[in-house]
Structures are given as C-alpha cells and as structure tokens.
py3Dmol code that shows the C-alpha trace and the ligand (Angstrom):
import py3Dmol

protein = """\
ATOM      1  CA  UNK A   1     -13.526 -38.787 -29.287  1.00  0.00           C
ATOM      2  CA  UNK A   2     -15.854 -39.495 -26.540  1.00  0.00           C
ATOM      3  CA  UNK A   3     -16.999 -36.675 -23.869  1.00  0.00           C
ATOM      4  CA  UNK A   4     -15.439 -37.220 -20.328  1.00  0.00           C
ATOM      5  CA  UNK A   5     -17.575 -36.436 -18.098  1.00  0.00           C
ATOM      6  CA  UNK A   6     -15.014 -36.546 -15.203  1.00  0.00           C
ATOM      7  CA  UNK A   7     -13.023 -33.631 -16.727  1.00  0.00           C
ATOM      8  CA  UNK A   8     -16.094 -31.292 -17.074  1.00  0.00           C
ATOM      9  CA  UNK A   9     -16.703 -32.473 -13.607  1.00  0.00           C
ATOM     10  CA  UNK A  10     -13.673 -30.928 -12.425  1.00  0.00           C
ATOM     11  CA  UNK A  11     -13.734 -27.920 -14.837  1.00  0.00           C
ATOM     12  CA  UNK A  12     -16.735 -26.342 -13.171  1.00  0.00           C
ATOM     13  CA  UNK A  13     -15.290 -27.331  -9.549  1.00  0.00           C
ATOM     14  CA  UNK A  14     -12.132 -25.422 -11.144  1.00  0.00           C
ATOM     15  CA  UNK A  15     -14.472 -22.565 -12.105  1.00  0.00           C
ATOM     16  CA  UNK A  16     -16.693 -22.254  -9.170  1.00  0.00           C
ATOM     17  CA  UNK A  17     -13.151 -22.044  -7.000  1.00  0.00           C
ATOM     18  CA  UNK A  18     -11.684 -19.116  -9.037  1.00  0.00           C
ATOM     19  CA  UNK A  19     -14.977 -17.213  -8.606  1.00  0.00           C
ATOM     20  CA  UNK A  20     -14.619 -17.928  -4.694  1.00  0.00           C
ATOM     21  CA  UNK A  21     -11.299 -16.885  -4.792  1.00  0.00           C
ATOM     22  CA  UNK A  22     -12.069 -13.462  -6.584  1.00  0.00           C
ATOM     23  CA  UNK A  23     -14.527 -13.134  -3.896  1.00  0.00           C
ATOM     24  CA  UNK A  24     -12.048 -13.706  -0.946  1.00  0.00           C
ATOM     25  CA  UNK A  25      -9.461 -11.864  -2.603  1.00  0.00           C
ATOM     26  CA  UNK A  26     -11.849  -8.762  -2.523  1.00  0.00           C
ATOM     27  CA  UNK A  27     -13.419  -9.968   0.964  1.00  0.00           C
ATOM     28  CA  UNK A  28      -9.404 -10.248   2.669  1.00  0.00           C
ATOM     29  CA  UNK A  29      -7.079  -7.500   2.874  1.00  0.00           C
ATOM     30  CA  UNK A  30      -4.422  -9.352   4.678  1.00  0.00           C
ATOM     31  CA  UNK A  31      -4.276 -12.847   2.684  1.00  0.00           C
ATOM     32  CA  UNK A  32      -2.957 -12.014  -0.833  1.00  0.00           C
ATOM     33  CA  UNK A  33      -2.789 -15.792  -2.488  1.00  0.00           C
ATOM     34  CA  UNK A  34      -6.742 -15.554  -3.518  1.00  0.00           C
ATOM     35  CA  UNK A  35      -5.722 -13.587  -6.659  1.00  0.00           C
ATOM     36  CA  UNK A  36      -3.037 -15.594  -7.944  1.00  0.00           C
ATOM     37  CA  UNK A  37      -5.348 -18.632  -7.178  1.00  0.00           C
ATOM     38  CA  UNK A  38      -8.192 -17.297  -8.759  1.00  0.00           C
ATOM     39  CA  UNK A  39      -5.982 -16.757 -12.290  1.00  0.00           C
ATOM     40  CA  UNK A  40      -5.046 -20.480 -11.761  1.00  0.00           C
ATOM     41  CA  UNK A  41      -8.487 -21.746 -11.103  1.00  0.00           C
ATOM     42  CA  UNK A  42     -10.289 -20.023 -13.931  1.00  0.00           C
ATOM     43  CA  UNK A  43      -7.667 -20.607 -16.778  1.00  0.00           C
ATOM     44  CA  UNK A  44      -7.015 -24.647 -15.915  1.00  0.00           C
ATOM     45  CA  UNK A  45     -11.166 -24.602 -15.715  1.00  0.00           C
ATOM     46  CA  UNK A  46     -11.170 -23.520 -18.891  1.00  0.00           C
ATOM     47  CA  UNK A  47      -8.744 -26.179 -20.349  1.00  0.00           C
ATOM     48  CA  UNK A  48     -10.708 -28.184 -18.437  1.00  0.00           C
ATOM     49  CA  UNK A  49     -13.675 -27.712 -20.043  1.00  0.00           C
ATOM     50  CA  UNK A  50     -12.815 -27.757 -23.897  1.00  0.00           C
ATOM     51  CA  UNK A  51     -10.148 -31.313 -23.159  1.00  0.00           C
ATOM     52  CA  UNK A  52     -14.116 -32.497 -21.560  1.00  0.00           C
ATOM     53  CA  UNK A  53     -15.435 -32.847 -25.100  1.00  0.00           C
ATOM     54  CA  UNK A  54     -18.387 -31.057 -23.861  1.00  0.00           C
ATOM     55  CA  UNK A  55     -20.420 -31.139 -26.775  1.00  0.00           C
ATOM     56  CA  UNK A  56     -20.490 -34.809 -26.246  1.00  0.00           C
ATOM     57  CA  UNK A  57     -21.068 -35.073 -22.753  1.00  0.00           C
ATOM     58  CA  UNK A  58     -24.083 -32.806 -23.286  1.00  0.00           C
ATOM     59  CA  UNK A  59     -24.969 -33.942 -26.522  1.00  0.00           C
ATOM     60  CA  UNK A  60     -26.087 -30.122 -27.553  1.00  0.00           C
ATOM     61  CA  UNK A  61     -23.964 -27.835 -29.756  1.00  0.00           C
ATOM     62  CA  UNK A  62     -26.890 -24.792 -28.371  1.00  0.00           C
ATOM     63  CA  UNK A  63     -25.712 -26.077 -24.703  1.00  0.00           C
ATOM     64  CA  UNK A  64     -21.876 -26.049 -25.477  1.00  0.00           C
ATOM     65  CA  UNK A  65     -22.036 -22.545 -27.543  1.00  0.00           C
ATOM     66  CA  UNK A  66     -24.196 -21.329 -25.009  1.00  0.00           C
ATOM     67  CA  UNK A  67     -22.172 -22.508 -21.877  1.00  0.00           C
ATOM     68  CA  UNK A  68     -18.666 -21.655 -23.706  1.00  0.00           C
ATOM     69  CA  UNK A  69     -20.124 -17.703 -24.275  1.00  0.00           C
ATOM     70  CA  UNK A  70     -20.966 -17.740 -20.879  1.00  0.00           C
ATOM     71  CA  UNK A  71     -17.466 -19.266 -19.088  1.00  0.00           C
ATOM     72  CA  UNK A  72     -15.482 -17.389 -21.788  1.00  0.00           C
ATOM     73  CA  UNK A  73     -17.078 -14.061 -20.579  1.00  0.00           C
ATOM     74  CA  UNK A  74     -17.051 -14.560 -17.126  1.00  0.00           C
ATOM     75  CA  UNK A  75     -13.075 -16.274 -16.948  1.00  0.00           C
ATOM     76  CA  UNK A  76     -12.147 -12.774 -19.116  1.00  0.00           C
ATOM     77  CA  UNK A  77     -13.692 -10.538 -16.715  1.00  0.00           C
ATOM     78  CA  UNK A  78     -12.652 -12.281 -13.157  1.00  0.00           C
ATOM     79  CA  UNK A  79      -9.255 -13.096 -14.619  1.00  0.00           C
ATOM     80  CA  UNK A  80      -8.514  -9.738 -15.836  1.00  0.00           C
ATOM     81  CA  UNK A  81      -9.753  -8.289 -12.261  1.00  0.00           C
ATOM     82  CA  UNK A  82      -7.919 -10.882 -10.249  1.00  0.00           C
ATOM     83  CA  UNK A  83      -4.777 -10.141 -12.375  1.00  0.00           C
ATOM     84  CA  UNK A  84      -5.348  -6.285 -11.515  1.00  0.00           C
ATOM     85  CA  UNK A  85      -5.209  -6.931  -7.955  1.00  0.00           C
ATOM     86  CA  UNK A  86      -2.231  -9.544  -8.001  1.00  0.00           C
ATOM     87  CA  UNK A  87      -0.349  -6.628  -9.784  1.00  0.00           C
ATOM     88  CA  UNK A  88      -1.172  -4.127  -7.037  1.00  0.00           C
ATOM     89  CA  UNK A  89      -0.141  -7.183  -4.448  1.00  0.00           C
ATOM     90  CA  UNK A  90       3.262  -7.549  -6.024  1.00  0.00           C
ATOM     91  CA  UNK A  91       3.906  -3.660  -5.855  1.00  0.00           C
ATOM     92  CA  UNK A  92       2.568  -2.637  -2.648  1.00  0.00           C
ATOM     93  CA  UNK A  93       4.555  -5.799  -1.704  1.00  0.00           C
ATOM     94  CA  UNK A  94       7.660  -4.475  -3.249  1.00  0.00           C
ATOM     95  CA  UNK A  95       7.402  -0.888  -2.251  1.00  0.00           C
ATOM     96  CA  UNK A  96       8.044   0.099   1.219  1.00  0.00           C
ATOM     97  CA  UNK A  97       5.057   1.987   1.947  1.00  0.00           C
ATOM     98  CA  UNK A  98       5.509   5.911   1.599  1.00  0.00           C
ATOM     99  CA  UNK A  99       5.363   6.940   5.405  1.00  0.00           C
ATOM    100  CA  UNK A 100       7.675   4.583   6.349  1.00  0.00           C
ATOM    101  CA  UNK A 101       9.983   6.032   4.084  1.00  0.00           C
ATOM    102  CA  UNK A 102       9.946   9.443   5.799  1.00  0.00           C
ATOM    103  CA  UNK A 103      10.632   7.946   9.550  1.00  0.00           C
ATOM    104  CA  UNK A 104      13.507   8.750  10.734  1.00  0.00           C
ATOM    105  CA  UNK A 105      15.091  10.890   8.106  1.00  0.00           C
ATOM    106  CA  UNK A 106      17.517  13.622   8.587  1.00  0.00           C
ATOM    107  CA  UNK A 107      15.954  17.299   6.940  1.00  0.00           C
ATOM    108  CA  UNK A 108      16.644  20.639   7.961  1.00  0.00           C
ATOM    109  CA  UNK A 109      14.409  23.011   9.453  1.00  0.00           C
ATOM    110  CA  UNK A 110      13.831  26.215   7.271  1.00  0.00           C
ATOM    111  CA  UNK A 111      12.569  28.381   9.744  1.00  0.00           C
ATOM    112  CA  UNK A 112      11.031  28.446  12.885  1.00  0.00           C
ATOM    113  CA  UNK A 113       8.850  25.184  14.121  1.00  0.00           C
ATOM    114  CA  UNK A 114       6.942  25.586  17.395  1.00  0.00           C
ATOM    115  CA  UNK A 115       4.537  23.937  18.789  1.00  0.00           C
ATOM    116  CA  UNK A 116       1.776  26.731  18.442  1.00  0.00           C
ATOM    117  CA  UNK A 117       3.719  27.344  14.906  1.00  0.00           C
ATOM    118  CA  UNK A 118       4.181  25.303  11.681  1.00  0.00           C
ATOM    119  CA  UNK A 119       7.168  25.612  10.010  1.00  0.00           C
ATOM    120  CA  UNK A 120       8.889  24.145   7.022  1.00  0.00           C
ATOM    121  CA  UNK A 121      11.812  21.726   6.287  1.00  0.00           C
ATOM    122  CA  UNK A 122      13.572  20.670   3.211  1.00  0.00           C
ATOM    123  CA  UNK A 123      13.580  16.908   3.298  1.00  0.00           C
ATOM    124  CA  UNK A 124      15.880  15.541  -0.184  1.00  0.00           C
ATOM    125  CA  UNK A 125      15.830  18.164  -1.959  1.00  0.00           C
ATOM    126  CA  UNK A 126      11.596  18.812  -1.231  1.00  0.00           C
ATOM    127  CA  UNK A 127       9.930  21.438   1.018  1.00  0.00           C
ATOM    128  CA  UNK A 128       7.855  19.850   3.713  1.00  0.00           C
ATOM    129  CA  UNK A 129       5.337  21.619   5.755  1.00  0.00           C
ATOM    130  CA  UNK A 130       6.256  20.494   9.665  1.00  0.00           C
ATOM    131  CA  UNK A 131       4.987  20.677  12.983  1.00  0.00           C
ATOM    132  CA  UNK A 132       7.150  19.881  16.296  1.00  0.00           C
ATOM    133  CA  UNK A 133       6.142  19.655  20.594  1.00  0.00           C
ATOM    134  CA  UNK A 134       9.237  21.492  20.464  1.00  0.00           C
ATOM    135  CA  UNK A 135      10.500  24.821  19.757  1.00  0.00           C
ATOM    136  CA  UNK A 136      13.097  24.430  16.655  1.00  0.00           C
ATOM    137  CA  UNK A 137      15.394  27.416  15.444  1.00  0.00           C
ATOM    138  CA  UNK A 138      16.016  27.751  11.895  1.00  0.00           C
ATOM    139  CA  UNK A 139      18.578  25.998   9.924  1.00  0.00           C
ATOM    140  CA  UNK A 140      18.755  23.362  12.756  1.00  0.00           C
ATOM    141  CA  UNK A 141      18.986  19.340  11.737  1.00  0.00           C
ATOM    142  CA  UNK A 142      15.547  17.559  12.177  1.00  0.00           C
ATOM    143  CA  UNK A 143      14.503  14.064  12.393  1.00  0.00           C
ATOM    144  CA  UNK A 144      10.993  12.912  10.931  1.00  0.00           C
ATOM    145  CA  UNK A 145       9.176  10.700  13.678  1.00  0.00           C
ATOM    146  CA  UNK A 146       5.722  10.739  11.935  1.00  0.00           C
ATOM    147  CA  UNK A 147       4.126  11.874   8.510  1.00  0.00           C
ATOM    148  CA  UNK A 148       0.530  13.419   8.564  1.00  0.00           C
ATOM    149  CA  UNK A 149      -0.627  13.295   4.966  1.00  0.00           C
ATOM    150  CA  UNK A 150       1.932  16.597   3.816  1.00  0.00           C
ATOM    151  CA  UNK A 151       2.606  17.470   6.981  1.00  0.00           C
ATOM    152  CA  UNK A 152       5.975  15.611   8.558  1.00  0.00           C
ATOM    153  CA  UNK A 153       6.357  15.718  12.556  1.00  0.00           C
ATOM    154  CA  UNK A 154       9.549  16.439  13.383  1.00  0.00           C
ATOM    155  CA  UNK A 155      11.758  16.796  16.772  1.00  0.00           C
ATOM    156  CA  UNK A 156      15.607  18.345  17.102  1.00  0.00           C
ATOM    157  CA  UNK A 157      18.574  15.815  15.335  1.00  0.00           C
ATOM    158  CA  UNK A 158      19.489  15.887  18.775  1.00  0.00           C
ATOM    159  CA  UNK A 159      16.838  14.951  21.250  1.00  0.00           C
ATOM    160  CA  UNK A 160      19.438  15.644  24.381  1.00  0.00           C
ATOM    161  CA  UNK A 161      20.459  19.080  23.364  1.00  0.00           C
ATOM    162  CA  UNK A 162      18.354  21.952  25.333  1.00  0.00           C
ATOM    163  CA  UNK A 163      16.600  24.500  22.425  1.00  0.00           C
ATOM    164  CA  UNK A 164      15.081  27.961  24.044  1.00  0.00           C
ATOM    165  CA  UNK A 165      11.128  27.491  23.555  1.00  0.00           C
ATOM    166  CA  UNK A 166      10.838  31.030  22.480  1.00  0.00           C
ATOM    167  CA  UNK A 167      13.492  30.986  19.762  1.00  0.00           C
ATOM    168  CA  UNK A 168      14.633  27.792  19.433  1.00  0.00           C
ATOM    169  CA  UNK A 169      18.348  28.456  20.260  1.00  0.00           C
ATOM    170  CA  UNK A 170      20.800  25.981  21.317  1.00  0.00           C
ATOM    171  CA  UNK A 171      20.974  26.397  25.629  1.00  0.00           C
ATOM    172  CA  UNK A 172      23.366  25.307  26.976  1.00  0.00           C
ATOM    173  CA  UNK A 173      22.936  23.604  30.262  1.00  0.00           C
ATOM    174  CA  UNK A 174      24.216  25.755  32.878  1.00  0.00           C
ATOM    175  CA  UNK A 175      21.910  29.129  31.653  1.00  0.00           C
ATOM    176  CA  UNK A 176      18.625  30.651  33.220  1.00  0.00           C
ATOM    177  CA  UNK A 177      18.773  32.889  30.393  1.00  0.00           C
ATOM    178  CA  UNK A 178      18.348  32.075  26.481  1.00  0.00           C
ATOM    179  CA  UNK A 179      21.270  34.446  25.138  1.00  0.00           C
ATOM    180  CA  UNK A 180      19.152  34.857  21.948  1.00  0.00           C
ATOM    181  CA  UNK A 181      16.108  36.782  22.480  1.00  0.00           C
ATOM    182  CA  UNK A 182      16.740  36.737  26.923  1.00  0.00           C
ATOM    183  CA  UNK A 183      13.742  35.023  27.269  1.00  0.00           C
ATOM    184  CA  UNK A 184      13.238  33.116  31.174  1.00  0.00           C
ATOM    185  CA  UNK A 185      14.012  28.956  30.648  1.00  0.00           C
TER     186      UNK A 185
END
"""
ligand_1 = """\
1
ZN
Zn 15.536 32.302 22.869
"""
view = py3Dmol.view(width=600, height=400)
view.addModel(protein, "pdb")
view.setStyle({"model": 0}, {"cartoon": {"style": "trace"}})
view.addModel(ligand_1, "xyz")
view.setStyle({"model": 1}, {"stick": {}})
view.zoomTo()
view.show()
C-alpha cells in the first residue's frame, strides 16, 4: 500500500485545528463549541494520519515512530483537557446557576433583620444568614432578591404591607404609633 500524501496533508491541518481550538476554548468564556471541536479535530487527525501510510510517505520508520510518539502524546493530553472542559460546559449548561436558584424564594425570617442588623432565615429546610433595607419582625415571610456569597438579601413577602422600623411589626396604615414597642413612625 502506497503512502498518500493528501491524507497526511489533511491529518496535520486536522491536528494543528484541534490545538487552536484547545487554545480558543481556554482563550473564550462565552463560545463553548471549541472543546467539542477540538475532541473532533485531534481524534479524526489521528485516523488521519495512520490511513496516510506515513511510513511511506516519509520513507523513515525513525520519522514515523518518532512523529507517532509525539501526536499520540500530545492528542492524549489536549483531548483529555478539552474533554474536561466540554464536561464542565454540559453541566454548568444544565445547572441553573446557584444564585439564581435563591431569587425569589419564599423563607422565613428567624429573628429580627434590620438594616443596621443581620438576621437569619430558614430557606428549605437551611439556615441562611440575611440582611434587609428594611426592618423585618421575626417569624415574618421573606422573599430572597439577591445572594451575597452566604449571605441572602431579603425584603418582607409583602412589599406593600407597612413593618415598624424599630421592631418590625405589621402597621397598619392609619397609626402614628407602632403598638409593639410605641415607637414614633
Ligand atoms: Zn415597633
């Protein structure tokens, strides 16, 4: 069987492409088709370069051994590392990412949340640290607007309702007075 020189032509265009794409893929956060084009590259390069006959076309079995050490080595690394990273692509992809998660949920406020005073809130079952602009009594129904790393920002279920700013009692619309702890609205 004669070498083709065509095919080992297109092997090492093959190869060169899958280590551009491992580069881009590393380069780009926001384009995720470098990986899986990489793995495609580098493994058709490969079958590329054995169907080439290359020990013909280069008419040195030191060349081909040589050549084959070195592609072997270097498809096993950049397709093991481009697989990595089209793994992470498919579950970040999947996977709504965590904050999101917390927006807008419903938790209950464990004690009292002011703004000059963190509080806590249990959140599905889990005890959140939480901050709020305003005053929140405990006990009271919550809604997550923001996550800080473990702290959750949180305002009143409600955001209509009237809450004293000293206690963090329920006003009701009418009063000068919070009936609570008498404290001046
Ligand atoms: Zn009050």
């Amino acid at each position: 069987m004669e070498g083709n020189v065509i095919f080992l032509l297109v092997s090492v265009v093959l190869l060169v492409l899958g280590i551009i794409f491992v580069v881009a893929e590393i380069e780009s956060e926001e384009v995720d088709f470098f990986g899986p084009g990489a793995l495609i590259s580098l493994i058709i390069g490969v079958i590329f370069w054995f169907v080439s006959n290359p020990i013909q076309v280069l008419q040195s079995l030191e060349l081909f051994v040589f050549l084959t050490i070195v592609i072997l080595s270097l498809v096993i690394v950049l397709s093991g590392f481009s697989l990595i990273l089209t793994v992470k692509m498919i579950k970040t992809r999947s996977k709504p990412p965590l904050e999101d998660a917390f927006i807008g949920g419903i938790g209950k406020s464990m004690d009292l949340i002011k703004k000059t005073k963190e509080g806590y809130i249990m959140y599905k079952g889990e005890l959140w640290k939480a901050r709020s602009d305003k005053t929140i009594a405990a006990d009271k129904k919550v809604r997550i607007v923001k996550k800080d790393g473990l702290i959750l920002q949180v305002e009143p279920e409600d955001p209509e309702k009237l809450f004293c700013n000293n206690c963090g009692a329920e006003l009701n619309e009418e009063t000068s007075v919070c009936t609570e702890c008498g404290t001046n609205i």
